[in-house]
N, C-alpha and C positions, 0 to 999 in steps of 0.2 A: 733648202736653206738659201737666205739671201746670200746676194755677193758681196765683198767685204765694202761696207760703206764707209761713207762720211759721219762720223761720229761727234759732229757739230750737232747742235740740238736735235730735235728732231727730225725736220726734212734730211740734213743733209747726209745722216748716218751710213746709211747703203752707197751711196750716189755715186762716189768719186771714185772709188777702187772696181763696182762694178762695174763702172762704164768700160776703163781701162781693161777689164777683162773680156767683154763686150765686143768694144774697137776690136779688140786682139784676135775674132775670129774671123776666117775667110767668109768673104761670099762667093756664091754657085753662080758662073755667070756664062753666056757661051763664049767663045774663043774670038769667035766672030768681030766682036765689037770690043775689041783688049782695049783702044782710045779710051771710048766713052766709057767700057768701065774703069778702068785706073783715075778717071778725073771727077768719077762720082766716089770713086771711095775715098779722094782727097778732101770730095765736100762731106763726107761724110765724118771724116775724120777732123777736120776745119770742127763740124758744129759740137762731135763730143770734145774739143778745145774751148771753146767758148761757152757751150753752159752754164761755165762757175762766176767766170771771169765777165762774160758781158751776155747776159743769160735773154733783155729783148732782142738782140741782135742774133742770140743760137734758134731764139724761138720763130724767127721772120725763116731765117736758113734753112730750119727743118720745113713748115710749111710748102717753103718754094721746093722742096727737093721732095716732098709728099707730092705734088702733083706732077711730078714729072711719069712718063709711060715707062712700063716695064721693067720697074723696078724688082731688084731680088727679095726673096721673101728674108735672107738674114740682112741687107741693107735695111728695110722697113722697118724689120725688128728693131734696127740701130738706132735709124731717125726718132721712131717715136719713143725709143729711151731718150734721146737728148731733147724731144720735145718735152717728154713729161719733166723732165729734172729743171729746164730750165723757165717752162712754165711754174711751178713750183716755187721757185726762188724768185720770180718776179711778181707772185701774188695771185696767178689764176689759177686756182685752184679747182676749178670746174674743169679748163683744158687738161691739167695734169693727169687729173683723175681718167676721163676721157682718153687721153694718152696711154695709160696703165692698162684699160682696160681693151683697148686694139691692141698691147704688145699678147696679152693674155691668148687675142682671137686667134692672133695668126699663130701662135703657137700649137692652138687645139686642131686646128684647120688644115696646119702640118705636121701631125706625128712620126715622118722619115727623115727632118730634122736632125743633127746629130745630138744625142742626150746631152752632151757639154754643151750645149748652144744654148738647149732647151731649158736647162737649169739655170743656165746664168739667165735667160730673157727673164723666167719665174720671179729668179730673188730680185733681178733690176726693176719687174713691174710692183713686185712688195715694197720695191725701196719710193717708188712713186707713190705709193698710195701712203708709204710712214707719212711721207714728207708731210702729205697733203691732207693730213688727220685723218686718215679711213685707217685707223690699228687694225678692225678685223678683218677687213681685204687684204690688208697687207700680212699678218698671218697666212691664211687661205694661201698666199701665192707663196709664201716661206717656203710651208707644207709642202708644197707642189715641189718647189727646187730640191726640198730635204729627198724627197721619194725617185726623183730623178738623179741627185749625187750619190743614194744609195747603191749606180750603175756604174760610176766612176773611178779612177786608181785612188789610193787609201790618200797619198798627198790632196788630189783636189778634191775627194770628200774633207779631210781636216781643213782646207780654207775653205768652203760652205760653213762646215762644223765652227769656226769660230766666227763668221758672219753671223749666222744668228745669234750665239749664244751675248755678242756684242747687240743686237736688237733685242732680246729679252734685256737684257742690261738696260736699255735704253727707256723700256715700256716701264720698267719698278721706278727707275728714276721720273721721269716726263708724269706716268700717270697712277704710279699707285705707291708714290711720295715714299721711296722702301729703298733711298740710297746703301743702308748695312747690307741688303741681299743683294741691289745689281753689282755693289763692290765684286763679291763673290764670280758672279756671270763677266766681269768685265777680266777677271783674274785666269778663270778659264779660256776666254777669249784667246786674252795675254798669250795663254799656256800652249792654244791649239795653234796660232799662227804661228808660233814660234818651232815648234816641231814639221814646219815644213821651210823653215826660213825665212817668211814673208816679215816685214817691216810693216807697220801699218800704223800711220800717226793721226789716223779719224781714230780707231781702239785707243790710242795712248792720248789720245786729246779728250774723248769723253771718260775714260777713268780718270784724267786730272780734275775735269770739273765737277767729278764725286767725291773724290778725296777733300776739294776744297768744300764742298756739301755738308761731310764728316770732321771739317774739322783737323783734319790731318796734314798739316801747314809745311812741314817739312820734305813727307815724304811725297805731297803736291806738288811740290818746288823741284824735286827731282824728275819726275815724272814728265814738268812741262819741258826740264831742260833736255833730258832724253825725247821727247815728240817733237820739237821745234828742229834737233837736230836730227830728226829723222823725215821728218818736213821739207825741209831746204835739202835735205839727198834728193827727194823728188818732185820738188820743185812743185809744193801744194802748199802755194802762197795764203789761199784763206785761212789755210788751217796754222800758220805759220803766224798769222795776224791774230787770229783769235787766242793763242796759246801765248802771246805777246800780251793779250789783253788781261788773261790771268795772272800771269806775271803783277803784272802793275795792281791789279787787285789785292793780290795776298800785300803787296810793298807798302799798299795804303792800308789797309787792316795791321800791321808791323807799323804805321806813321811816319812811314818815308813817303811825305807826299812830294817833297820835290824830285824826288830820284820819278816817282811814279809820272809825274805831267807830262813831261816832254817823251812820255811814251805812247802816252796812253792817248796823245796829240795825232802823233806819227802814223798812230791803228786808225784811229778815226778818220783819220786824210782818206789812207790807203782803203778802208771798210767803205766810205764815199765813192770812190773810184770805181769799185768792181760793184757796187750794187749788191753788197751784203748784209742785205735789211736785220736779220736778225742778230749777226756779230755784231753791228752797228749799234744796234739797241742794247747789246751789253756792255759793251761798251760805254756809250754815252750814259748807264747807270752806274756805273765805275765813275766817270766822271763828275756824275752830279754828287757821289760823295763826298769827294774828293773837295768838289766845292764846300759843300758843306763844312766838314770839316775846318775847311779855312777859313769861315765865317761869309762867304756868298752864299749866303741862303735863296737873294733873288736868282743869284744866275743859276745855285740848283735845284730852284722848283722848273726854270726855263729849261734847263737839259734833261731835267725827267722826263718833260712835256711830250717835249722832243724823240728821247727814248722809244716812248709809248706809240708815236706816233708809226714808229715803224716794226710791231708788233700786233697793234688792234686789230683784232678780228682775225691773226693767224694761226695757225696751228701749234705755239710756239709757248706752250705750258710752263717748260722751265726759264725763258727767256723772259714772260710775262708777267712772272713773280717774282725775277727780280728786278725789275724794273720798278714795280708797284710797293717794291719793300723801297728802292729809293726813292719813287715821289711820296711815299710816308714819312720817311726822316726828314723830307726837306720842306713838307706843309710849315707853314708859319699860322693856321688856325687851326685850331680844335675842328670845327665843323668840316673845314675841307679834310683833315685827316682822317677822321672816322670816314667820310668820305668813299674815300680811297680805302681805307684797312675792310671795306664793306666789300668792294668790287675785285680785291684782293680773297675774302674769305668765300666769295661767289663763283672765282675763278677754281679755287681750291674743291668747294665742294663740287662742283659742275664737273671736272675733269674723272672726281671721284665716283660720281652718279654714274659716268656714263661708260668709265673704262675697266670699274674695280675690280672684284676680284672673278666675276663670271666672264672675264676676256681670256686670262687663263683655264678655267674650266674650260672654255671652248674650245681653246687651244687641245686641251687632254684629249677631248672627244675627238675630234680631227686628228689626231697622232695617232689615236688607237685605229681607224679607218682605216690612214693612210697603211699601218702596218699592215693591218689585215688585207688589205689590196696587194700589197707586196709578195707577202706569203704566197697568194691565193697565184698570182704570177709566173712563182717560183715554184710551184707545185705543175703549173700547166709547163714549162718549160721543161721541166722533168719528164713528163709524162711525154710528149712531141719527142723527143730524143728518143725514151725506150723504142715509141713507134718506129720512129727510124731505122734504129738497131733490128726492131724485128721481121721492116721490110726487104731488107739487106742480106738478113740471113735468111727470109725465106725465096730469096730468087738464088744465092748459092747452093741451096741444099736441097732444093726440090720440094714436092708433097711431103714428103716423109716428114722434113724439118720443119714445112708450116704447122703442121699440125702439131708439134710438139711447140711453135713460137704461141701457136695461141692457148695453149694451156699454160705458157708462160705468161699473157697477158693476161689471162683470165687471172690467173694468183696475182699478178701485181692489181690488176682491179679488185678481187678482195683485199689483198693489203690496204690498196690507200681506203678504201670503204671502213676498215677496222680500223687507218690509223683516225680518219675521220670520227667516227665513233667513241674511240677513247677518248680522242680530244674533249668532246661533247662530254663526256661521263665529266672528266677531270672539271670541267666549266662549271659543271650542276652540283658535283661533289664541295668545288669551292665558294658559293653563291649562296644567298639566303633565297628560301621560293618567293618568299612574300615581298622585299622591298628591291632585290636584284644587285643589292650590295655583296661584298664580302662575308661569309659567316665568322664564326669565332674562329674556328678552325684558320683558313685561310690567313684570316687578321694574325693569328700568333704567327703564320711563317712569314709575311710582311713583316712584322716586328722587329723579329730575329734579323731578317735582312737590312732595315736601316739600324739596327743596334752594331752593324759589321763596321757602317760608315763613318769615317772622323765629320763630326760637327765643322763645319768652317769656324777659324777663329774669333772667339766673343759671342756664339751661340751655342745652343745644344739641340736635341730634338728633343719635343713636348707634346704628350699627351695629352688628348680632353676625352673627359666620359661625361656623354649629354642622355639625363635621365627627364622620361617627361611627369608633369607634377600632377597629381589626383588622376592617373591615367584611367586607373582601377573604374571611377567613376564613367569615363565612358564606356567601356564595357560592359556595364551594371543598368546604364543607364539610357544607352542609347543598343546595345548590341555589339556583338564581338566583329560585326562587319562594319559599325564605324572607326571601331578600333581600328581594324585593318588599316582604313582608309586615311587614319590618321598617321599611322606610321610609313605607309606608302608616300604622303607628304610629304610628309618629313627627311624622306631618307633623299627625295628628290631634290629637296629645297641643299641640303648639304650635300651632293655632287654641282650644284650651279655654284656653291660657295665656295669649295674646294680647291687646292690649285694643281698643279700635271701631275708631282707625283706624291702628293697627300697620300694617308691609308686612310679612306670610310669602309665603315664595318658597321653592322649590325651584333652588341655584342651579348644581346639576351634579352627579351621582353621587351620590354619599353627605353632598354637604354642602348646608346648606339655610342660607339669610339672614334675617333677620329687623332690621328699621328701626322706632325708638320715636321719635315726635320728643316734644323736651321735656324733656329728664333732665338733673340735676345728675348727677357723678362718683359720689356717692355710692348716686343712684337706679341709676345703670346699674351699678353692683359689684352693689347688689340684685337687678337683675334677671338679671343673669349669674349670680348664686347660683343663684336658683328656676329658671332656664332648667335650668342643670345637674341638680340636683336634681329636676327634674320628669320629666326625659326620660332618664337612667339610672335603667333597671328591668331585671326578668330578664324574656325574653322563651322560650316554649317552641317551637321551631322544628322539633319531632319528638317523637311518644311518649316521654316520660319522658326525654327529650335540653332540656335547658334552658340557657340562652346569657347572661352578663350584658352589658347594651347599656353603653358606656360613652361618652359622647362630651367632643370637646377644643372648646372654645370662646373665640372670640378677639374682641373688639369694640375701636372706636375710636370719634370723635364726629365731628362735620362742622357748623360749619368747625372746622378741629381745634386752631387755635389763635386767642385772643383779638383776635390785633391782625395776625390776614391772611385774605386769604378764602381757602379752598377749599371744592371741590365734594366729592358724596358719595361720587365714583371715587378719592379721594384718599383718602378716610376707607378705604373699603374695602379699598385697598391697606396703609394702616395695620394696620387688623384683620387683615387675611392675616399679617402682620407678627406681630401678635399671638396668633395662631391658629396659626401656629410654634412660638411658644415655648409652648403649651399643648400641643401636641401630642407636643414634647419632650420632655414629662415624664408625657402621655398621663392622660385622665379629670380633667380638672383645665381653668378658664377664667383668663385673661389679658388684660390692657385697657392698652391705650396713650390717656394724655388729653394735650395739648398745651396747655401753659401759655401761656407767653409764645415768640413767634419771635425768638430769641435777632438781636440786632443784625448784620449782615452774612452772615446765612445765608440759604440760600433752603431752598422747601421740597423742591423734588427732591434737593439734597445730604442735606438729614435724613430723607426715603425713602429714599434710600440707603444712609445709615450713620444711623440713630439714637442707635446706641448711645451718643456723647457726650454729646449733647443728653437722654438718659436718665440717665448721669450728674453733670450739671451741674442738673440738674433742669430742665430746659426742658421734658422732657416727663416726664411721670408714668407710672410703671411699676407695674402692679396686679395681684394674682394671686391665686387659692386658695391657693397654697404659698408657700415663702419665694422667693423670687427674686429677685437681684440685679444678672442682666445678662441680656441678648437672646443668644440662640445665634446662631453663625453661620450664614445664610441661605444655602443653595446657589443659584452663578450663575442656575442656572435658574431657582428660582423666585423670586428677585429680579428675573428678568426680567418 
């Protein structure tokens, strides 16, 4: 897990709390030279000071104190955190990176390190690489800290635990444009630091600028007034500017633009000062509104210009869209607008291309690893002890007693052999042979377990059942071995699309399930798109013989309406429901969402005839195509 960062856009999210926790460990130094070390750990402490505040001058600091002889391996660690932070905020982003990946070395290079040192280097090198757009390195080093705080007392595992959960936060927001979910991650955040006491006004400063994302004006405005005043407790002026800058934003969106100016003056000075290109540039599109609005159109296409200037080419996704929404408003020609709304909808798709949703899949594979490595740890540390125990006892007791210890080793070596063993049975019992998914089995006690979970407020969990179309035909036509190979595809393509704890199943034949908990209607029409869209492709099933895959996909949510409970056998049955009427019209998805449970109905009469209740609007009818009614269901599989 990273260390709690800077929750300014992106770079700055990790940065500022782990440095400080960072600084806060001793270095190994010999006794010999107390002078000289005391006066390098002041320069040391000097450059984690100036990183934020005057980030070329921490960057020349850490260089000169890099070539000095015989540095300690946790000093070095330190420097090149404050090199990569502050190379970062000053736009080199080659050095940072670079930076990141020397904290990573010396950490591998010394595993007698102590584990708290180790974890924090991990998440402070992850927070290098946020900064500096590499999201899957900066993952990779998450991981690393997560598996290292897993060694930790249960408090400073919870402030790891809410560092990430604030950088997952950060990745929905920045790159996969899904403010309703990071809400959620930034609320558990909220929840984890809070159970150990820690104050953190990067978490309370990037939940604010979600809230204002979402529209949530009010409880925005609370938000920044609790982070600015938890800000000025610790004297983390950026983020005190930046949370300044919102302020004045929501005051001009309300059309208090004079209350707004001479603030939003005051940030800008101060964002000048310390070299905070990106605060700067939100700033300064706060501004060009602002102009706007008061009828200086020239002066705000000039402050957009401006804006932009101290964002291009950064890693700075959520600062860069809104910059480019205000040199939109403030174009006075058609052509330069489109323009601009082009390199805007470029920036969008680009971020999307490159982050979407196989960053998380990756993520799941890497967690499932790291666990495994864990275990497999905790199994050898176990087994080292019994040795011990039984060397111990065989020098008290003599011959007699060793021979009796190793017949005790002997059973505990079949033991873990057996429990090994079952383990395997349990893996293969739960697995499909063919695709290496979940089988049905499995998939029902998944189920049952997110059906235990409360939905986060304004979502539910939702089901897809993804059937493939004229499958029959390649089996018939090409062999039951292209089939295979076709489902083997298939099933691989939906664990890339996936996200950490999706359920993919394989749920009979040709049709495969897949359960997201958490989606508003509108998420889950999303992800029925990209489901569809991902998984018809043309597939070659013979020399120069080519097949296009096309599949019908049908989802429902659970509990499927506001104001009744049902389970996820209910949803599913829905989705079947639904996965009809796509299949009807073939290569095409369909979603039943249940509004309200109309008065005097139950829910088995509307599994059985929806179709009023889809009229009357009780339940929501959603599709790829136009459609306006459910086809009729034959008896059978309405049974």
């Amino acid at each position: 897990m990273p260390t709690p960062a800077t929750p300014l856009p992106v770079p700055l999210l990790p940065w500022l709390l782990g440095l400080a926790l960072l600084a806060g460990l001793p270095s190994s130094r010999a006794q010999g030279t107390q002078p000289v070390v005391d006066q390098r750990a002041d320069e040391v402490k000097r450059c984690l000071q100036l990183r934020r505040d005057a980030p070329p001058v921490a960057v020349a600091l850490a260089e000169s104190l890099l070539r000095e002889p015989d540095l300690a391996v946790e000093d070095e660690v330190k420097i090149y955190s404050c090199l990569g932070i502050a190379a970062g905020l000053a736009g080199d982003r080659a050095r940072a990176v670079e930076a990141g990946a020397q904290m990573e070395r010396l950490v591998k290079e010394h595993p007698r390190l102590p584990a708290q040192f180790r974890a924090r280097a991990y998440s402070q090198a992850g927070s290098v690489f946020h900064g500096a757009g590499q999201i899957r390195r900066a993952e990779a080093a998450y991981l690393d800290a997560q598996g290292l705080a897993a060694q930790l007392p249960a408090e400073e595992a919870a402030l790891f635990q809410a560092t990430t959960l604030a950088n997952i936060g950060l990745i929905h927001t920045d790159y996969l444009d899904s403010p309703e979910i990071a809400d959620g991650y930034y609320r558990k955040a909220l929840a984890a630091a809070d159970s150990v006491g820690l104050e953190d006004p990067l978490i309370l400063h990037n939940h604010a600028l979600n809230l204002v994302a979402l529209g949530r004006t009010d409880e925005a405005m609370a938000v920044i007034d609790h982070g600015e005043a938890v800000a000025r407790r610790k004297q983390a002026q950026s983020v005190v500017d930046r949370l300044r800058a919102e302020r004045a934003g929501l005051w001009i969106a309300q059309g208090r633009l004079a209350q707004a100016r001479p603030l939003l003056d005051a940030v800008i000075n101060a964002q000048q000062a310390s070299a905070d290109k990106p605060g700067l540039a939100g700033s300064l599109a706060k501004l060009s509104t602002l102009q706007r609005l008061s009828g200086d159109y020239a002066g705000a296409l000039a402050t957009a210009k401006r804006a932009w200037s101290n964002v291009d080419g950064t890693p700075q996704p959520q600062k860069q869209r809104e910059v480019l929404r205000a040199w939109m408003a403030a174009q006075g020609q058609a052509d330069d607008a489109m323009d601009v709304g082009a390199r805007l909808h470029a920036l969008d798709m680009q971020t999307l291309k490159e982050q979407r949703l196989e960053l998380l899949a990756d993520l799941q594979a890497r967690s499932e690893s790291a666990a495994a490595q864990r275990e497999l740890a905790t199994m050898r540390h176990q087994a080292q002890i019994r040795v011990l125990n039984d060397e111990k006892s065989t020098l008290l007791r003599g011959y007699g007693i060793a021979l009796l210890v190793l017949l005790v080793l002997a059973g505990v070596g079949f033991g873990l052999l057996q429990r090994r063993k079952n383990r395997q049975l349990r893996k293969v019992s739960a697995t499909d042979p063919l695709t290496g998914l979940r089988n049905r089995r499995a998939a029902t006690e998944a189920m049952k377990a997110i059906s235990s979970q409360r939905p986060v407020a304004g979502t539910r969990h939702v089901l897809f059942l993804i059937d493939i179309d004229h499958f029959k035909k390649v089996n018939d036509g090409f062999g039951h071995h292209a089939g295979d190979q076709v489902l083997i595809a298939l099933a691989h393509r939906l664990r890339e699309i996936g996200r950490v704890d999706d359920v993919i199943a394989r749920w009979g034949g040709e049709e495969f399930l897949m359960a997201c908990a958490d989606l508003t209607e509108a998420q889950a029409c999303t992800v029925a798109s990209r489901l569809h869209e991902a998984l018809c492709e043309v597939h070659e099933l013979a020399p120069r013989q080519q097949w296009p895959l096309t599949v019908s996909l049908g989802f429902a949510p659970f509990p499927f309406f506001d104001n009744a409970t049902s389970g996820w056998d209910y949803a599913l049955r829905m989705a079947d429901r639904a996965l009809y009427a796509a299949k009807d019209r073939r290569n095409a998805w369909a979603g039943l969402w249940g509004r309200t449970l109309p008065a005097g109905a139950t829910l088995q009469a509307l599994l059985e005839a929806p179709e009023e209740a889809v009229r009357s609007g009780a339940i929501e009818l959603v599709a790829s195509y136009a459609v306006e009614r459910l086809p009729q269901v034959p008896a059978s599989r309405a049974a």
